[in-house]
C-alpha positions in Angstrom: 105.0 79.1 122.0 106.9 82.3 122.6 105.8 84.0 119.5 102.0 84.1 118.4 102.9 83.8 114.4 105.5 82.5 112.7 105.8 86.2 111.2 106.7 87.4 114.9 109.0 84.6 115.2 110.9 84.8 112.1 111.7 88.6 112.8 112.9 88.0 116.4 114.9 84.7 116.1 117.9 85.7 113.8 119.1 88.6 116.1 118.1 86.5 119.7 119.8 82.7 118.6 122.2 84.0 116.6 123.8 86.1 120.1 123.2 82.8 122.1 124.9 80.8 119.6 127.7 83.4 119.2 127.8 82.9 123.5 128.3 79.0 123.4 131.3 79.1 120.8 132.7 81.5 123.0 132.6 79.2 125.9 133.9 76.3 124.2 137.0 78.4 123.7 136.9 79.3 120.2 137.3 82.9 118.8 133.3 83.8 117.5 135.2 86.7 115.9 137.7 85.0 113.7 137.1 85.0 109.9 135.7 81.6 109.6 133.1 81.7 112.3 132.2 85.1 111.9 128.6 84.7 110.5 128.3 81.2 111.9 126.1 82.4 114.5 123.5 83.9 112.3 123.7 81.2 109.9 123.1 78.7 113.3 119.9 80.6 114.1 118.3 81.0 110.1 118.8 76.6 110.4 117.2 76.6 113.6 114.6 78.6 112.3 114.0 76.6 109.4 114.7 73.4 111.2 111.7 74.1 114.0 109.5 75.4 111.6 106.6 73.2 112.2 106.2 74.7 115.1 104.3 77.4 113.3 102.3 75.0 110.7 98.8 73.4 111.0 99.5 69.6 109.5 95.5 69.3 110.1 94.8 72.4 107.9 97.5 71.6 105.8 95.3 68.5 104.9 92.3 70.1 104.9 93.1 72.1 101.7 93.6 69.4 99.5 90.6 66.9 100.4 87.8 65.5 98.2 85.0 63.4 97.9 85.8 60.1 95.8 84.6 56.9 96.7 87.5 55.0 95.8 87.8 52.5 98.7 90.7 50.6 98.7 94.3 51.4 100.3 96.4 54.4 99.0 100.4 54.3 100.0 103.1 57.2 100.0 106.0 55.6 100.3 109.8 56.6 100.8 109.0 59.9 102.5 112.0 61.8 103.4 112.0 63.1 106.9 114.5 64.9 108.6 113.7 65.8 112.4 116.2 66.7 115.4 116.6 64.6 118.8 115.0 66.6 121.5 117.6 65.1 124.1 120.2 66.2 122.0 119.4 68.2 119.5 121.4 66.4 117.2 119.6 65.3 113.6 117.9 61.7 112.9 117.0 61.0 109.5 115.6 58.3 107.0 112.3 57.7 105.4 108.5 57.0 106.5 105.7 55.3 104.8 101.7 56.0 105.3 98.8 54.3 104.0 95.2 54.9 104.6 91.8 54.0 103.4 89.5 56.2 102.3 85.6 56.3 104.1 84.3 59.0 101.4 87.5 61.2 101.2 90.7 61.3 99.5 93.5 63.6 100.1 96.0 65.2 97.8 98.9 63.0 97.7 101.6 66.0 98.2 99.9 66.7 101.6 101.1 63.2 103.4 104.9 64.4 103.0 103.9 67.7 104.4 102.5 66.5 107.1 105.5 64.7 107.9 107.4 67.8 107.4 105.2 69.8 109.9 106.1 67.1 112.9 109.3 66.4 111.8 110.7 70.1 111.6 110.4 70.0 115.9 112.0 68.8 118.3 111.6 65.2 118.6 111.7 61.8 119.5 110.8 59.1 117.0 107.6 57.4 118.8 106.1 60.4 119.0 106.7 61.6 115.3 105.4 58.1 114.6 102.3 58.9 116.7 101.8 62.7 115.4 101.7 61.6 111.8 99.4 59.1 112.5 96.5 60.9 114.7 96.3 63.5 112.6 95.8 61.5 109.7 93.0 59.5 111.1 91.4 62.8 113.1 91.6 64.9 109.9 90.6 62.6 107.3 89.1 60.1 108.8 89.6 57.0 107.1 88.8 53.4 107.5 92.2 53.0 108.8 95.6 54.2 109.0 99.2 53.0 109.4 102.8 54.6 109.7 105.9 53.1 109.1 109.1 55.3 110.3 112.5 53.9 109.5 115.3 56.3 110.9 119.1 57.2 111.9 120.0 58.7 114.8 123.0 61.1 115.0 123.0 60.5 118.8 123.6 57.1 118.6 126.1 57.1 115.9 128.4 60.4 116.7 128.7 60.0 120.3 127.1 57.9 123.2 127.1 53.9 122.0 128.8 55.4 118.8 126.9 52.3 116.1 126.8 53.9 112.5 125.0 50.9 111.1 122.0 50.8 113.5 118.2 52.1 112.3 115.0 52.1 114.5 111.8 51.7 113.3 108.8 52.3 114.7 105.0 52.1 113.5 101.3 53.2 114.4 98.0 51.7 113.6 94.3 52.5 113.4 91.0 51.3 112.4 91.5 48.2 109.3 95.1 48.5 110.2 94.4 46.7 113.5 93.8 43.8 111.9 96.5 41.1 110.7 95.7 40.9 107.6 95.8 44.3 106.3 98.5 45.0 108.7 100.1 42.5 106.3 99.2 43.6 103.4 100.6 46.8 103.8 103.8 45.8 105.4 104.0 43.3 102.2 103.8 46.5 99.9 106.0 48.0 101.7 109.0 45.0 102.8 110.8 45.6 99.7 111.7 49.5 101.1 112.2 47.5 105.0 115.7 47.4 105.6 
């Protein structure tokens, strides 16, 4: 990272994007000074900023905060997550909606903290796999549950504003551990879930 706290970063990146940004609509042959794009380049940096945000945030310590000992053992689902994350090969936004179960071995986490989680990996640069993958091992490293599964559904700006141009397409992708490995709770869950599947 180039900053050591998000503190540092967030008083450094406003002035430093915002003249980079201010440089590239100058090179695609606009006027950065004209009325209308005047403060576009500071208001490019604050969404960068906010959009690359996890960066900055512990997901594990996130979770952390909010667990407790209950010895409720049966399968717990967040479902219909909003996610909203940016193509690292394009930097262009891919959005849509992830779903997490786990099972609990002695702990429980506050339910608010799996959509945070998503938040933290999603507000980075990144590919869908490995937001699929992020969410996932740090669920099962932090709370350590019987088993875990992720299910990310997802548009992608890059295929539907330029490149193969198809508005209609959506990728999923998934990631299990533990009781999730095997068929039948695989199943289970995905059942729970199907109704959300497009």
């Amino acid at each position: 990272m180039p900053y050591k706290t998000f503190e540092e970063y967030n008083m450094k990146i406003t002035d430093e994007v915002r003249d980079r940004y201010k440089q590239i609509i100058t090179e695609l042959g606009e006027d950065a000074d004209r009325e209308g794009l005047i403060k576009t380049p500071e208001r490019a940096a604050k969404a960068m900023q906010f959009l690359t945000q996890g960066y900055y945030q512990d997901a594990s310590a996130i979770m952390k905060s909010a667990m407790f000992k209950e010895s409720y053992n049966e399968m717990v689902i967040v479902k219909d997550i909003e996610l909203y994350s940016l193509c690292e090969h394009h930097i262009l936004p891919f959005f849509g909606k992830a779903h997490i179960a786990y099972i609990p071995d002695g702990y429980i986490v506050g339910l608010s903290k799996l959509p945070r989680v998503v938040d933290v990996f999603a507000r980075r640069l990144q590919v869908q796999e490995r937001l699929t993958h992020d969410i996932l091992e740090c669920i099962n490293e932090t709370l350590k549950p019987k088993g875990v599964a992720v299910v990310i559904e997802a548009s992608h700006m890059c295929m539907m504003m330029r490149g193969v141009q198809k508005q209609n397409s959506v990728t999923t992708t998934s990631g299990f551990r533990g009781q999730f490995e095997k068929i039948e709770t695989r199943n289970e869950f995905l059942k729970l879930i199907s109704s959300d599947l497009t």
